[in-house]
Backbone as a chain_set.jsonl record, in Angstrom:
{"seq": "XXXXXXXXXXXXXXXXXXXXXXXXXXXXXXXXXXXXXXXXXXXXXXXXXXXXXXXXXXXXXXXXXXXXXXXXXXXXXXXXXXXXXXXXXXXXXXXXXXXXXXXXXXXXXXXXXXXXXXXXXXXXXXXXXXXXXXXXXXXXXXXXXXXXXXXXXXXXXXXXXXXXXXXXXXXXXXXXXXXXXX", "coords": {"N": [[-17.504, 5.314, 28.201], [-19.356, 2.478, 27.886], [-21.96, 1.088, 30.086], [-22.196, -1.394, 29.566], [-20.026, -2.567, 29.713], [-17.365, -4.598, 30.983], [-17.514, -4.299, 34.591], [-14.261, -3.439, 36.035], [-12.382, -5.363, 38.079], [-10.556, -4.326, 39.589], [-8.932, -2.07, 41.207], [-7.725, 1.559, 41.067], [-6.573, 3.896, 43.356], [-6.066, 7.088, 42.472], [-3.464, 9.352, 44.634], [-1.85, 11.951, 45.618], [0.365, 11.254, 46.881], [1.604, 8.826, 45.169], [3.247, 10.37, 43.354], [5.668, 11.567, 40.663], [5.33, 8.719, 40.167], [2.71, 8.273, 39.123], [1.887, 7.505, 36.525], [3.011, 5.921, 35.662], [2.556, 3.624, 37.635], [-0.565, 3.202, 36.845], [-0.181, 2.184, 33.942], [1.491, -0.425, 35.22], [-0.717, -1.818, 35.836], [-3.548, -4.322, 35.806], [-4.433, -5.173, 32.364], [-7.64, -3.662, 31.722], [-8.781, -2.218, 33.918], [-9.774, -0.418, 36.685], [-9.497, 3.305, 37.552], [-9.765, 5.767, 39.94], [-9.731, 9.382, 39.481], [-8.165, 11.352, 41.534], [-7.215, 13.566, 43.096], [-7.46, 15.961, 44.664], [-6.107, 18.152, 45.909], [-4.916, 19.717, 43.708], [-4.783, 22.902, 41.706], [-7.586, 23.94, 39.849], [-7.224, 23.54, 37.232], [-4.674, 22.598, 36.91], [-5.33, 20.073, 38.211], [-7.142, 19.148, 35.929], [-4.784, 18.807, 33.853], [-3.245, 16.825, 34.748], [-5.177, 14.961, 34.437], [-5.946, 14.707, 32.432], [-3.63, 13.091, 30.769], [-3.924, 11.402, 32.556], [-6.068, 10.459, 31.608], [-5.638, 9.233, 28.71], [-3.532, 7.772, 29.206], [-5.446, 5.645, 30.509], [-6.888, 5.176, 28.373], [-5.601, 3.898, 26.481], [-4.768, 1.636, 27.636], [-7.466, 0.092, 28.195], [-8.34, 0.585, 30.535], [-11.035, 1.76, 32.636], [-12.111, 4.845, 33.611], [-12.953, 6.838, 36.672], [-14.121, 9.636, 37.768], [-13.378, 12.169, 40.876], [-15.874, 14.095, 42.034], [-18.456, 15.74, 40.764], [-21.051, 14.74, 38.399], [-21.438, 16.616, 36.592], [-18.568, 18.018, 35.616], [-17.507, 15.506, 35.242], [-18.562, 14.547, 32.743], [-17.698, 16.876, 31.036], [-14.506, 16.689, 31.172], [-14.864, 14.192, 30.064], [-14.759, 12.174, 31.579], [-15.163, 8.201, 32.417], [-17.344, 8.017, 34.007], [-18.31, 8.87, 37.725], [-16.553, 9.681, 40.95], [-18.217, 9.795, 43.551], [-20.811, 10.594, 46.303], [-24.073, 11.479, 45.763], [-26.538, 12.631, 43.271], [-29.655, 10.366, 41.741], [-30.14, 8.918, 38.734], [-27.882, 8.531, 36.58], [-26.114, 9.096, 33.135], [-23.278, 8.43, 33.194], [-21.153, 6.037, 34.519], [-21.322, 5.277, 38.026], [-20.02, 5.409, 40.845], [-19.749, 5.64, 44.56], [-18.425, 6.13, 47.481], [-18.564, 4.628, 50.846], [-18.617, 4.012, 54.51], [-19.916, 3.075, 56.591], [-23.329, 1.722, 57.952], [-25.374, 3.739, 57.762], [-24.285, 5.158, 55.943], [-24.558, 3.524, 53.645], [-27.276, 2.826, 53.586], [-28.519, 5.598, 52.615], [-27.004, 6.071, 50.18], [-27.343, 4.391, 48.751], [-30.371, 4.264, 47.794], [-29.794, 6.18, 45.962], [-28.888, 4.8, 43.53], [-26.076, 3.875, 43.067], [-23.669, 2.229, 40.517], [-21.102, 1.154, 42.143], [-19.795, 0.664, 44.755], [-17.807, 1.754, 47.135], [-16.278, 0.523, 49.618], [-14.921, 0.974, 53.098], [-12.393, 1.353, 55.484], [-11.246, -1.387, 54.97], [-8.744, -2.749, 56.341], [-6.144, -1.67, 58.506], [-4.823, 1.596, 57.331], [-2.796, 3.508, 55.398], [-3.833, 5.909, 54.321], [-6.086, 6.974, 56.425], [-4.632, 7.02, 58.952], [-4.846, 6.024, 62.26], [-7.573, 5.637, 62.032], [-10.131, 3.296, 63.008], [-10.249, 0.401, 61.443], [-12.907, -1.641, 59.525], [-12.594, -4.469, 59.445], [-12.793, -7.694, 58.806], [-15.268, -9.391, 59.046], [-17.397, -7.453, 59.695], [-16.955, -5.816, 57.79], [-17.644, -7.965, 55.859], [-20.489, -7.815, 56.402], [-21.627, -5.39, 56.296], [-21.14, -5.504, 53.463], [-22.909, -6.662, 52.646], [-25.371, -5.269, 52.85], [-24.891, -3.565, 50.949], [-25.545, -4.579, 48.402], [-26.895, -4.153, 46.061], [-25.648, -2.884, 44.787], [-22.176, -3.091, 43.111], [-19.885, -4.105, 45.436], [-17.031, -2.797, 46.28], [-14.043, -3.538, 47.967], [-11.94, -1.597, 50.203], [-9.051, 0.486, 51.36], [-6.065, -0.522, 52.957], [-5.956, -2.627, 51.498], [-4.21, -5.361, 49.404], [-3.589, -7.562, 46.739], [-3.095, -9.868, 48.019], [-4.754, -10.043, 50.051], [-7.023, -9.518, 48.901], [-7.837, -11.854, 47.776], [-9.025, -13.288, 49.909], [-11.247, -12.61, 50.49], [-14.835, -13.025, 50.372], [-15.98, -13.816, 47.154], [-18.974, -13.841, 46.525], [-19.699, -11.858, 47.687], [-17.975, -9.93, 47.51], [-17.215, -7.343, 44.985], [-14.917, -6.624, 43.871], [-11.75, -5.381, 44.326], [-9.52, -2.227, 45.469], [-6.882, 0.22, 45.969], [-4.139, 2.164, 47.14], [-1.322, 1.841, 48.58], [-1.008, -0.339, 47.626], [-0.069, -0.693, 45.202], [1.467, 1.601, 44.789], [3.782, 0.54, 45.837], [4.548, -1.578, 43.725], [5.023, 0.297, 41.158], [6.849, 1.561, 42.466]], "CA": [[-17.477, 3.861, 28.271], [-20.847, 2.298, 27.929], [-22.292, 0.405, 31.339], [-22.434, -2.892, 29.542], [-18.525, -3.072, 29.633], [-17.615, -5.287, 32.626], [-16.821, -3.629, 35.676], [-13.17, -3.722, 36.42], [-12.208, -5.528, 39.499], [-9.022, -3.986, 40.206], [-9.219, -0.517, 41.117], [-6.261, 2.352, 41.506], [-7.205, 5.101, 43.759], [-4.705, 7.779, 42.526], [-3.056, 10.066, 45.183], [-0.635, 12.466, 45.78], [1.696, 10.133, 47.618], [2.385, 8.451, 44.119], [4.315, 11.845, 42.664], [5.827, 10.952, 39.334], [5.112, 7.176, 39.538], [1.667, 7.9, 39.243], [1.378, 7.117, 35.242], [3.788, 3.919, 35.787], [1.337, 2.618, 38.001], [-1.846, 2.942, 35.593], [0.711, 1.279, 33.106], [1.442, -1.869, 35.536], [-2.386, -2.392, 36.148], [-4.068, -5.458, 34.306], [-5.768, -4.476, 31.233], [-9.631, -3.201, 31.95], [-8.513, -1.961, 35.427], [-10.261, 0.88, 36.909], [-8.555, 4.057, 38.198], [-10.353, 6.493, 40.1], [-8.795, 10.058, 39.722], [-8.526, 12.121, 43.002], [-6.509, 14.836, 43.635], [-8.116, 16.918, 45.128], [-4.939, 19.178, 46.033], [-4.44, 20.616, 42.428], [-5.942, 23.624, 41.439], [-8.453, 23.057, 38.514], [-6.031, 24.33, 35.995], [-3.14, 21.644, 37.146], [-5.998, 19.031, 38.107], [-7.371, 19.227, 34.664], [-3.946, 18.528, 32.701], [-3.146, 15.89, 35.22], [-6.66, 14.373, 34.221], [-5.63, 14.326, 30.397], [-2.256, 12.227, 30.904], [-4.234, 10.26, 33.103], [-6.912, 9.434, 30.728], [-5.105, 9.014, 27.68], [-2.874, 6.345, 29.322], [-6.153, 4.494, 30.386], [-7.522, 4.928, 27.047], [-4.511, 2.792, 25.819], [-4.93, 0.345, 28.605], [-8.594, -0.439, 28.101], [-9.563, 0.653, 31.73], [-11.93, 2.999, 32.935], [-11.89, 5.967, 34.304], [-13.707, 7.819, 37.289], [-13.415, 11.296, 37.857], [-13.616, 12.009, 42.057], [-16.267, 14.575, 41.854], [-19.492, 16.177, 40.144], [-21.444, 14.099, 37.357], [-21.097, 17.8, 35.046], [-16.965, 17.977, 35.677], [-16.624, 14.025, 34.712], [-18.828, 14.913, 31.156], [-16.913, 17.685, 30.174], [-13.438, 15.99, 31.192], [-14.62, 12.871, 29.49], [-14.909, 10.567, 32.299], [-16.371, 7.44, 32.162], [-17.91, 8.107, 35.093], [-17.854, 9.81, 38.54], [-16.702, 8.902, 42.593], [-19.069, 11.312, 44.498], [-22.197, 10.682, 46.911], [-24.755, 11.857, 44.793], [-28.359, 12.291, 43.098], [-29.398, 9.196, 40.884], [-30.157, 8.006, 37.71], [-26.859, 9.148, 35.332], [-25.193, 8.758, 32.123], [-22.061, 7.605, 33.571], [-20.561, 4.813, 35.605], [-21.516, 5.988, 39.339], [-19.479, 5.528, 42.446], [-19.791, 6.247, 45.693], [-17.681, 5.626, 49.136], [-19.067, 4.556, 51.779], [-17.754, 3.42, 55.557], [-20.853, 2.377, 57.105], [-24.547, 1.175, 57.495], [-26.076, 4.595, 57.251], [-23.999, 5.765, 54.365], [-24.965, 2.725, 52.396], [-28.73, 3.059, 53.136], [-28.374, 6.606, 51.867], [-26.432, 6.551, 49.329], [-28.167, 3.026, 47.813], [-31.286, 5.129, 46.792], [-29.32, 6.976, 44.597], [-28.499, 3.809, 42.618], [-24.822, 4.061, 42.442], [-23.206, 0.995, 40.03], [-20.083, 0.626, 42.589], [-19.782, 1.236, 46.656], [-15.943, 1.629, 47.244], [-16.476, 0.384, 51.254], [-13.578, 0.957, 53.629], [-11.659, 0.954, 55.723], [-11.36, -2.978, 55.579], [-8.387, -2.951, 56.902], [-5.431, -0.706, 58.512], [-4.519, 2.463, 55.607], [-1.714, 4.889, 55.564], [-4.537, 6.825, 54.066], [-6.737, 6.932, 57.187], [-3.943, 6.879, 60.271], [-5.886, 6.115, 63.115], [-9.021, 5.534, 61.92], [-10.378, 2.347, 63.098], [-11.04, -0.411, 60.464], [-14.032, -2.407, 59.639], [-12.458, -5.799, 59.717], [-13.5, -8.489, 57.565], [-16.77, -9.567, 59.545], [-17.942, -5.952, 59.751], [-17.019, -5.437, 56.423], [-19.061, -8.438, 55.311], [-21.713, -7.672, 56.994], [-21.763, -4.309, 55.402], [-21.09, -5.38, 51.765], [-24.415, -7.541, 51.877], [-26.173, -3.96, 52.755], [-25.285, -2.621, 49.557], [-25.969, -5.868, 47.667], [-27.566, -3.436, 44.858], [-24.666, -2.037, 43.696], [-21.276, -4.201, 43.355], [-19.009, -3.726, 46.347], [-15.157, -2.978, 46.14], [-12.781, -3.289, 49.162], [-10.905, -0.701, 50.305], [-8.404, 0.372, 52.706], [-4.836, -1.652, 53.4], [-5.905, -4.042, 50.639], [-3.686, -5.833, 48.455], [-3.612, -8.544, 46.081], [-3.43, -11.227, 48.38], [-5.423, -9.887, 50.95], [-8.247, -9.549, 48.335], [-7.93, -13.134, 47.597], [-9.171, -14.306, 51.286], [-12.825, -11.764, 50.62], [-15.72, -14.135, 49.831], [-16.463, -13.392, 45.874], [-20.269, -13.722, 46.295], [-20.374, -10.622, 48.364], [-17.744, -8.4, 46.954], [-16.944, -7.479, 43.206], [-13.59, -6.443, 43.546], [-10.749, -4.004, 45.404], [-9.216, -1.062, 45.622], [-6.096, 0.039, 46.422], [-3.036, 3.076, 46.889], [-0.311, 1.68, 48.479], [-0.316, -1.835, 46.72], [0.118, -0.213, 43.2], [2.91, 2.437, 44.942], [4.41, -0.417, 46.325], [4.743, -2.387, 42.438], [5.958, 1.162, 40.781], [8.865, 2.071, 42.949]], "C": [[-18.894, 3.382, 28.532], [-21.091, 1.203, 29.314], [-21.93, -0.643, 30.633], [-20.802, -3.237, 29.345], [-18.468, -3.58, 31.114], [-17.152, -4.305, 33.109], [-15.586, -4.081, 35.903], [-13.234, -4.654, 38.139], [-11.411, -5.202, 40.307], [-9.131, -2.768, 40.206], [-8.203, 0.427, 41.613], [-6.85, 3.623, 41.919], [-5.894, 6.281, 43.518], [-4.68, 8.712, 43.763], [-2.021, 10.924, 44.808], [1.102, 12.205, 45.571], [2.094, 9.151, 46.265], [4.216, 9.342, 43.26], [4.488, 11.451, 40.986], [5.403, 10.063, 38.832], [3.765, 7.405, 39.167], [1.321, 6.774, 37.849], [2.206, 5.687, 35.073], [3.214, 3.05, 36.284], [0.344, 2.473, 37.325], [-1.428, 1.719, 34.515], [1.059, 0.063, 34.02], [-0.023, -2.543, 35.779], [-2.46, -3.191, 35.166], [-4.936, -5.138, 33.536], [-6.779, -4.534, 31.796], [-9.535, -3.155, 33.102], [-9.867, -0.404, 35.043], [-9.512, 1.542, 37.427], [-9.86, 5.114, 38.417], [-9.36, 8.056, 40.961], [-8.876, 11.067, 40.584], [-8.17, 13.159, 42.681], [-6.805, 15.919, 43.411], [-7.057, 18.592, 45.648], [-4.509, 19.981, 45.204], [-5.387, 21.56, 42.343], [-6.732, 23.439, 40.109], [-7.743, 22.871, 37.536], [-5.171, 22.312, 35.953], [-4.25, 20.07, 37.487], [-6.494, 18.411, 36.997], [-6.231, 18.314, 33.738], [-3.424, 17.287, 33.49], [-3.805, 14.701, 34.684], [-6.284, 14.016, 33.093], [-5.167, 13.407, 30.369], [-3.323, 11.203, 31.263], [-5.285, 9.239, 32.075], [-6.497, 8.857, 29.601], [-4.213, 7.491, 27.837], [-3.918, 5.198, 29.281], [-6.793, 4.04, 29.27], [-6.8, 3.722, 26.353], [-4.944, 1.823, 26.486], [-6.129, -0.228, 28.717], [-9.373, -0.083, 29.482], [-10.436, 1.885, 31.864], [-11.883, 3.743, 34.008], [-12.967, 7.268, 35.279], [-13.27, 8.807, 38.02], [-14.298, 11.524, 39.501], [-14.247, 13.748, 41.979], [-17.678, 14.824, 41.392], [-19.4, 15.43, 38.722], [-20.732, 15.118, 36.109], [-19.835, 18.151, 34.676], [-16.902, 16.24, 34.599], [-17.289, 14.439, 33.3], [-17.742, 15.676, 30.755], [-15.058, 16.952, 30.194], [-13.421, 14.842, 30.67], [-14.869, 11.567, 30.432], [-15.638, 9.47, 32.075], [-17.483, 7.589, 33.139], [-17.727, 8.976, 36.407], [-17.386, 9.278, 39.975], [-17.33, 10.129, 43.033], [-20.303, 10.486, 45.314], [-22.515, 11.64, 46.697], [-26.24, 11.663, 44.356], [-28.317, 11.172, 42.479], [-29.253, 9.273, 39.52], [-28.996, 9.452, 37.101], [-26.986, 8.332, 34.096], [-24.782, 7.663, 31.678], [-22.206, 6.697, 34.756], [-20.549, 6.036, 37.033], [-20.785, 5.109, 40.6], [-19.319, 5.77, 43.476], [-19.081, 5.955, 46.8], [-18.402, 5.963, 50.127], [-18.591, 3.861, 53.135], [-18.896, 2.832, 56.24], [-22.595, 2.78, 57.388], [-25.323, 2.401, 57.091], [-25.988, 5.748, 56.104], [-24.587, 4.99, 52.91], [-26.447, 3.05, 52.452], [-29.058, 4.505, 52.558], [-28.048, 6.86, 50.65], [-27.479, 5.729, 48.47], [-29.573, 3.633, 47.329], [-30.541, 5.591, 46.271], [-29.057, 6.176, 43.327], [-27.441, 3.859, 42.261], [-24.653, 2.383, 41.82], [-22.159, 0.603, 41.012], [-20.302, 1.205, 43.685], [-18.572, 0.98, 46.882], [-16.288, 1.644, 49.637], [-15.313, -0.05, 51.526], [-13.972, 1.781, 54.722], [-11.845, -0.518, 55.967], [-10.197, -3.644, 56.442], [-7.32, -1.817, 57.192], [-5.109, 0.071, 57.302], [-3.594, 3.413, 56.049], [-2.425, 6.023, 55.176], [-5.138, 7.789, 55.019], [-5.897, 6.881, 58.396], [-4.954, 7.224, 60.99], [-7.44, 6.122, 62.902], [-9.479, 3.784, 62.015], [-10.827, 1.201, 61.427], [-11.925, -1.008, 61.07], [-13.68, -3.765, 60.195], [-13.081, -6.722, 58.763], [-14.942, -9.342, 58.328], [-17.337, -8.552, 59.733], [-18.039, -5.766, 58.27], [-18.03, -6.716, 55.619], [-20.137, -8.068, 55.665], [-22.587, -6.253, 56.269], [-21.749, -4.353, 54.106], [-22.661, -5.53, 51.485], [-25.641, -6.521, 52.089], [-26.271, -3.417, 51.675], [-25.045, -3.467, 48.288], [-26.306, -5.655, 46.149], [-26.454, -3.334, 43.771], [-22.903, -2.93, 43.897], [-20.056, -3.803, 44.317], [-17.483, -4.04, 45.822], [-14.632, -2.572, 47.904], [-11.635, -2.345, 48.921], [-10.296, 0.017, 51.806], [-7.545, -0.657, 53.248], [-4.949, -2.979, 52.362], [-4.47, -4.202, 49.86], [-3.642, -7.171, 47.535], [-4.704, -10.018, 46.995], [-4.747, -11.07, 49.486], [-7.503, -10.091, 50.216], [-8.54, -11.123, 48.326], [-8.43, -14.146, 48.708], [-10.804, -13.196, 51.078], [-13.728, -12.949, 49.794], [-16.316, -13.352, 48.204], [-18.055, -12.887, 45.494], [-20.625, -12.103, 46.691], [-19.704, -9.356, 48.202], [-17.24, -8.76, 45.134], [-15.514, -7.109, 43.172], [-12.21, -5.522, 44.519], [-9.844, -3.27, 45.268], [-7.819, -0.786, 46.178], [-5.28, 1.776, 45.911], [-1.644, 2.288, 46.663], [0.203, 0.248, 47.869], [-0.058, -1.385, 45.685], [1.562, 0.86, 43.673], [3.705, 1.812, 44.953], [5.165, -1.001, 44.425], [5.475, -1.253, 41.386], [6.946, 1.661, 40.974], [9.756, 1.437, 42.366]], "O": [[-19.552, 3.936, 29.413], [-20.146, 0.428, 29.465], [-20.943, -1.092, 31.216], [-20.502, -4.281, 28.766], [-19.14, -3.234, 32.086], [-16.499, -3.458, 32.5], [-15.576, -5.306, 36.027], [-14.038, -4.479, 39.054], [-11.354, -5.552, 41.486], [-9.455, -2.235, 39.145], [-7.732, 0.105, 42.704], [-7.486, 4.355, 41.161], [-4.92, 6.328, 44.269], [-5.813, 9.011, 44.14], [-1.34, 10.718, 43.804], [2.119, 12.494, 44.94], [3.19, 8.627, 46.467], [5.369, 9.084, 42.915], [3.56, 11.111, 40.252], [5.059, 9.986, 37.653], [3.417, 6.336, 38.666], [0.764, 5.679, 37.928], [1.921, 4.675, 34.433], [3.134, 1.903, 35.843], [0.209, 1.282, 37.045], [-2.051, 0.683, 34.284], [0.822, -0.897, 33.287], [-0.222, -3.754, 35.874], [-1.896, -3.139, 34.073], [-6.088, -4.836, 33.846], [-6.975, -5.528, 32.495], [-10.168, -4.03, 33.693], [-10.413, 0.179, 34.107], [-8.592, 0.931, 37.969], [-10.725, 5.343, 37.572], [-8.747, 8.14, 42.025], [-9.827, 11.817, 40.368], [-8.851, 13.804, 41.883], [-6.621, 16.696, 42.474], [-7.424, 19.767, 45.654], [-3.803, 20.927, 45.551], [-6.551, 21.396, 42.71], [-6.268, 22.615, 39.32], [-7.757, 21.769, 36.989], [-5.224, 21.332, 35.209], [-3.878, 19.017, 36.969], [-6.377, 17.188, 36.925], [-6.578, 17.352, 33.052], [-3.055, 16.461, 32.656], [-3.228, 13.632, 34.484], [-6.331, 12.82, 32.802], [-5.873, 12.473, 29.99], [-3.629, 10.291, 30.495], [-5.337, 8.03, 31.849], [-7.044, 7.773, 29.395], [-4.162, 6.521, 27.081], [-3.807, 4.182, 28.595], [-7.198, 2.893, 29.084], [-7.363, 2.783, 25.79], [-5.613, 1.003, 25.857], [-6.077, -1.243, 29.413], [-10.57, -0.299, 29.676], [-10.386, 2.865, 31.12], [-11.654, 3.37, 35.158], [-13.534, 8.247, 34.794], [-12.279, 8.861, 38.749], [-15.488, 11.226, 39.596], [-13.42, 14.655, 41.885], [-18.335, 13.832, 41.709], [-18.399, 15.354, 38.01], [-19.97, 14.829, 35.186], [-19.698, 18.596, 33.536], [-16.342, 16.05, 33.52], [-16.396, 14.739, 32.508], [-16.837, 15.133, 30.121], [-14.504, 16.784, 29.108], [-12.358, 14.223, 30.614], [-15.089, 10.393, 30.134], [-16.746, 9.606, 31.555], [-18.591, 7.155, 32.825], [-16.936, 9.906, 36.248], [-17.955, 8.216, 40.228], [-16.929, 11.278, 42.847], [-20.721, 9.549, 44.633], [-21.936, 12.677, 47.021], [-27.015, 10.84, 44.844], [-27.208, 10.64, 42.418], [-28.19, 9.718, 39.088], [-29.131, 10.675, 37.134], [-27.64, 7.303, 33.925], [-25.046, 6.748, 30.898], [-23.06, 6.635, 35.64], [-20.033, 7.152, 37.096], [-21.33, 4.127, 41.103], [-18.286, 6.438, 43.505], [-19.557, 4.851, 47.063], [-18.84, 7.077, 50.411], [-17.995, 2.833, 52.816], [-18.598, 1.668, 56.506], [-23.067, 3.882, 57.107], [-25.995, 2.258, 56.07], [-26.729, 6.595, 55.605], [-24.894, 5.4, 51.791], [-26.939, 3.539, 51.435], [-30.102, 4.488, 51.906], [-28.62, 7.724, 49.985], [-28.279, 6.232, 47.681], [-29.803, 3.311, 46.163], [-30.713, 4.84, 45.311], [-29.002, 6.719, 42.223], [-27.349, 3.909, 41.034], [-25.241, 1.439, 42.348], [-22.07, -0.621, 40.919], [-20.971, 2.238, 43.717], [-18.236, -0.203, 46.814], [-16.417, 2.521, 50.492], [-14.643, -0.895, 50.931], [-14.954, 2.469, 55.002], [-12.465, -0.932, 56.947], [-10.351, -4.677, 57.094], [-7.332, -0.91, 56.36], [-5.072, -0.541, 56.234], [-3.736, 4.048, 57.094], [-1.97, 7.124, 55.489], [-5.015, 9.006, 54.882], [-6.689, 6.582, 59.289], [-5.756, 8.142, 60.815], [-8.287, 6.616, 63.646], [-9.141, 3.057, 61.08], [-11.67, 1.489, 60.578], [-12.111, -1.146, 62.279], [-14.251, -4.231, 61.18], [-13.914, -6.311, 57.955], [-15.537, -10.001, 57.475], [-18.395, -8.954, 60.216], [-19.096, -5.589, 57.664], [-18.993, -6.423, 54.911], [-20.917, -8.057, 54.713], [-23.75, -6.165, 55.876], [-22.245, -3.429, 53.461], [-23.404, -4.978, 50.673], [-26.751, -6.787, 51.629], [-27.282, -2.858, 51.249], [-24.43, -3.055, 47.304], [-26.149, -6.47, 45.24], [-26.361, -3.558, 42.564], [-22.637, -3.329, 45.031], [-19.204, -3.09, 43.787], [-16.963, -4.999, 45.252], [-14.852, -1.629, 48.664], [-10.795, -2.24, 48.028], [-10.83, 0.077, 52.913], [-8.016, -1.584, 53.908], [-4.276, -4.009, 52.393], [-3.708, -3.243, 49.737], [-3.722, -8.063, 48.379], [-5.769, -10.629, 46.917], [-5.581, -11.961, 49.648], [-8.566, -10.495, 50.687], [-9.536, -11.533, 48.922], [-8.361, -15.373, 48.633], [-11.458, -13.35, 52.11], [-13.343, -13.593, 48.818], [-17.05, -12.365, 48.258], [-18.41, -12.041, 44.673], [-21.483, -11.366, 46.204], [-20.13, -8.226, 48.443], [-17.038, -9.757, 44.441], [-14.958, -7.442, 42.125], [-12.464, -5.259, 45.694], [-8.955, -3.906, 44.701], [-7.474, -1.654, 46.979], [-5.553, 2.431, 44.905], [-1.009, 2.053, 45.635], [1.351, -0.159, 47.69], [0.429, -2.32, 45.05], [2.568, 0.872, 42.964], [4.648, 2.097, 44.216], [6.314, -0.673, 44.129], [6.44, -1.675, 40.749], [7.795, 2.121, 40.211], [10.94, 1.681, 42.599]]}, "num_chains": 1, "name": "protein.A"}
């Protein structure tokens, strides 16, 4: 997928915790979504053929696809891109996660295009892990100003809809997309 395609603003972090639904959820996303594909639990073999399905649906659906990993894995699998903290200048569409101020000044030399920053708010992902909050979390987007911030962590729809636009590009999400496939 070439950079000059917009950036999605809607982003599907796949998990586990989907199971079957996963490819039903990709399929309710709004055309030119992003999905960024995890699972990290398969062995390469079974991660791999997972990876196919997965891309093939987004191929239909117009969104794009980042592979949670190494730049040289997302080439050969096709990705458009990668989620990893990482060296710089790529290819592909670059992603990175970051939770706070000294991940972003780290990572932000590398020049990633997207900063997936979280926890913004409580996550079934993260039990017990404190969130940022939404004045923490601003405060932190406008750190990595470079590269276009996505919310993540307990988001959903509406919740996105109360984040000031100037300072993030978009958000992220598990259980709002599990939630819409059951």
């Amino acid at each position: 997928m070439p950079r000059s395609h917009p950036l999605p603003k809607i982003w599907l972090m796949t998990d586990a915790r989907f199971g079957d639904d996963q490819l039903r959820a990709i399929q309710q996303l709004p055309a030119r979504s992003g999905v960024v594909f995890r699972h990290y639990h398969l062995a390469t073999q079974q991660r791999r053929a997972l990876f196919a399905k997965v891309l093939r649906m987004c191929r239909r659906r117009g969104h794009i696809v980042l592979l949670a990993g190494d730049e040289r894995t997302a080439l050969r699998w096709h990705a458009d891109g990668f989620h990893q903290r990482s060296r710089g200048q790529t290819k592909l569409l670059h992603s990175a996660p970051v939770h706070n101020a000294r991940e972003i000044a780290s990572v932000k030399r590398r020049g990633p295009d997207l900063l997936f920053l979280s926890p913004l708010f409580d996550t079934n992902s993260h039990p017990g892990t404190r969130p940022l909050g939404p004045l923490q979390f601003q405060r932190l987007a406008k750190l990595g100003k470079t590269a276009a911030i996505i919310a993540l962590g307990g988001m959903t729809r509406q919740s996105a809809q109360m984040l000031c636009p100037r300072t993030i590009h978009g958000w992220a999400a598990i259980d709002a997309f599990r939630k819409k496939a059951a």
